[in-house]
N, C-alpha and C positions, 0 to 999 in steps of 0.2 A: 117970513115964509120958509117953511123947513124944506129941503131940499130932497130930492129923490136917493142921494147915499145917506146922507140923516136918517131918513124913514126906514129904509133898508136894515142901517144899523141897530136904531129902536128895535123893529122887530124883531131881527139875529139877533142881537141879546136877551129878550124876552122868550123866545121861544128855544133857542141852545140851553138857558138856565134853568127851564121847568125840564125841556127833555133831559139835561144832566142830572135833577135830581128826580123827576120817573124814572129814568134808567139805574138808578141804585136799587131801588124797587125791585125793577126789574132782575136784575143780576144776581139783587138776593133771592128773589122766584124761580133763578134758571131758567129764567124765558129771556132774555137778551138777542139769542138766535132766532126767535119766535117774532121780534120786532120787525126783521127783511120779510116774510111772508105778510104781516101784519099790514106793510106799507102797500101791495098789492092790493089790499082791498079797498084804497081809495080809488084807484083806476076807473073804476068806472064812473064815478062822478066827476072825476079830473075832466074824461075826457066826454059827457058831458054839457059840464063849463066850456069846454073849450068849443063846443059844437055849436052851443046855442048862444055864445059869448056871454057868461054870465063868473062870477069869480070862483076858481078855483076851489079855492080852501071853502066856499060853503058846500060846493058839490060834491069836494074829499069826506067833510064831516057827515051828510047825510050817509054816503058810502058805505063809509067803516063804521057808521052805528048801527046800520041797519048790521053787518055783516058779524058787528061784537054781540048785540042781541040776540041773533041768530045763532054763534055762537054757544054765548051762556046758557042759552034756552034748551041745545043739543048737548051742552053737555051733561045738564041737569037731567036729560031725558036717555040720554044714552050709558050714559058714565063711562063715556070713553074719556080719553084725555086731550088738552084745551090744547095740546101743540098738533095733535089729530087730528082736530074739528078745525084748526087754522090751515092746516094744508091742504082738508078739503074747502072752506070756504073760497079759502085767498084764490085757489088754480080755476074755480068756475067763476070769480070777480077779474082775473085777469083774463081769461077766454073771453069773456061780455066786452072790454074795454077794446080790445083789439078787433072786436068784431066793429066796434061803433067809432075805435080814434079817426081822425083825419091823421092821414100818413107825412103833411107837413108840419105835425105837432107834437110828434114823438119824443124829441129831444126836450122838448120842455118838458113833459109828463117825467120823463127818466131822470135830469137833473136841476131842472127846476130853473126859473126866470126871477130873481128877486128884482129885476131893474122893471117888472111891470109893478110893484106895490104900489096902492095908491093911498089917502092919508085912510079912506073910509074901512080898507081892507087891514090897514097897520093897526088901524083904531081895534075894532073888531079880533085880531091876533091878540094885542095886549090885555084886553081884557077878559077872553078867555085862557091865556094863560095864568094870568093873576088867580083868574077863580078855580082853575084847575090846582093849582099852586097851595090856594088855602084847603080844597080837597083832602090833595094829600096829604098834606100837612096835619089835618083831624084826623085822618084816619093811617099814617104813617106804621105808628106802634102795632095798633090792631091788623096792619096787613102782616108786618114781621111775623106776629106770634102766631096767625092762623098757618104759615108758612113752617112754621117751627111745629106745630102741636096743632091739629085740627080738636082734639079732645079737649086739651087747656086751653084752646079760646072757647068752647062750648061752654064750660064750666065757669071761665069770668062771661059769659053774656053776651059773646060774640058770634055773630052769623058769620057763617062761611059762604055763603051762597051772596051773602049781601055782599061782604067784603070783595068777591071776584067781579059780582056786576059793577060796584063803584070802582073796580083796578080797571077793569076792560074799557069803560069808556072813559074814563080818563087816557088811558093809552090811545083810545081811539080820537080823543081830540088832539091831544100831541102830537101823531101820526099824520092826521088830515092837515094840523097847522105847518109841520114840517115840508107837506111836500112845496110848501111855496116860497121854500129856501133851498132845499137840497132837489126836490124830485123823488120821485116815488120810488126810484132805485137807489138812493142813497141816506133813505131816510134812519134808516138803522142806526147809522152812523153817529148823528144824533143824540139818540140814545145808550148804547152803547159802549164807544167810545169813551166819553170823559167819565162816566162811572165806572170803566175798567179803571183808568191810571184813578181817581178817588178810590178806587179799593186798595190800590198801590200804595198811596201815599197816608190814607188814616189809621190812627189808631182802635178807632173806636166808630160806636154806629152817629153818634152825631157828627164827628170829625166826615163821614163818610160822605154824608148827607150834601153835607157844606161843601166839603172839595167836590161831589158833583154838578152843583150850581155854578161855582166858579169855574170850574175846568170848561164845564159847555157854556157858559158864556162867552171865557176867553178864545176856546177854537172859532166859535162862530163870529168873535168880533174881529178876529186876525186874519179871518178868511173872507172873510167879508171888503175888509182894509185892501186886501191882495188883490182883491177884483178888480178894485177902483185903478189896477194900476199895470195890472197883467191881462192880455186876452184869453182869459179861461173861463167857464160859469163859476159863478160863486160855491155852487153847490159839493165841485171838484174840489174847490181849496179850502172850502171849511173842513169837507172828510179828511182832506190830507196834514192840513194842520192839527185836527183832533188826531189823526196818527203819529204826527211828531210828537204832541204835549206826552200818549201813550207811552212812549219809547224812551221820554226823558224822565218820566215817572219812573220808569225801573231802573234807573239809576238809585232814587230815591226812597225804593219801594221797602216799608217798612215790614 
């Protein structure tokens, strides 16, 4: 019988190691800071789950895909820009949540309960990060290069518009998995975090890739360990250990 910090664990590393390598992604997009707005817009399906008691993380992911569609849709139509359309989405997704949270659930929505995971919910996390995982994975290089040259990916055969929708909701399921480890206030961190020190520490873009994996696994598996033993949320001391791994990268930083 696996035990409830087992399952906890599972998840945290599953879900820290796809956020560490979206978050290189990320950082190479200069959308990093875009990720704290980003985790706002699961709020209102957080809270929800928590209303009608139904699981979190599927009420996050309905959320923020309606809110990345919505998104993409506007920015294709506006041609404003996607950290624009996020500060307008995210602040009328947080208006909505506070209108409807229950006011004895706030700390959970902001940093998160891992000690409710249950196996159906761990299941469900692992195997949307797996397939987010292979996502990126195919589509890795081509988000680089539309990022570098919107013209030279047209010319090797690559959609920019495809490549932003496949980034967004990948982000968007990252984001809704995250908040059921850190909370929707600290989901950033996740991402973030261990692909800042993996940019510290590689040489090169695979090197990058890789120490983002490992570095958000590691924060989220030591912060997670820390729970088991300290009275703090887990969600505290994953961000705060992905700040020390940060700080000891630039000791290292090549």
């Amino acid at each position: 019988m696996i035990s409830q910090f087992e399952l906890s664990l599972v998840v945290g590393i599953f879900i820290g190691g796809i956020a560490g390598y979206l978050g290189t992604l990320m950082v190479a997009k200069r959308m990093s800071v875009a990720a704290d707005p980003l985790s706002h817009l699961v709020l209102p399906g957080v809270a929800l789950g928590l209303l009608f008691n139904f699981d979190i993380s599927l009420g996050a992911i309905f959320s923020i895909l309606i809110g990345m569609i919505l998104i993409w849709f506007l920015e294709i139509k506006t041609k404003l820009s996607t950290e624009t359309l996020i500060a307008v989405i995210f602040t009328l997704g947080a208006a909505l949540a506070l209108l409807i949270l229950p006011e004895a659930d706030i700390e959970e929505v902001f940093v998160g309960d891992i000690s409710k995971i249950d196996f159906s919910s761990a299941l469900i996390s692992v195997v949307l990060a797996l397939a987010v995982f292979a996502i990126i994975r195919k589509f890795y290089s081509k988000m680089i290069l539309t990022e570098i040259s919107e013209e030279l990916a047209r010319v090797e055969g690559i959609s920019s518009k495809v490549m932003l929708f496949v980034y967004l909701i990948a982000v968007a399921i990252v984001v809704a998995l995250g908040v059921k480890i850190v909370g929707g206030l600290l989901t950033a961190s996740l991402l973030a975090i261990p692909a800042a020190a993996a940019k510290n520490l590689s040489r090169n873009l695979f090197q990058y890739s890789i120490f983002g994996i490992i570095l958000g696994v590691l924060s989220s598996f030591l912060g997670i360990v820390l729970f088991k033993f300290l009275p703090f949320p887990a969600g505290i001391l994953i961000t705060l250990t992905g700040g020390l791994i940060f700080f000891v990268s630039l000791i290292f930083k090549k």
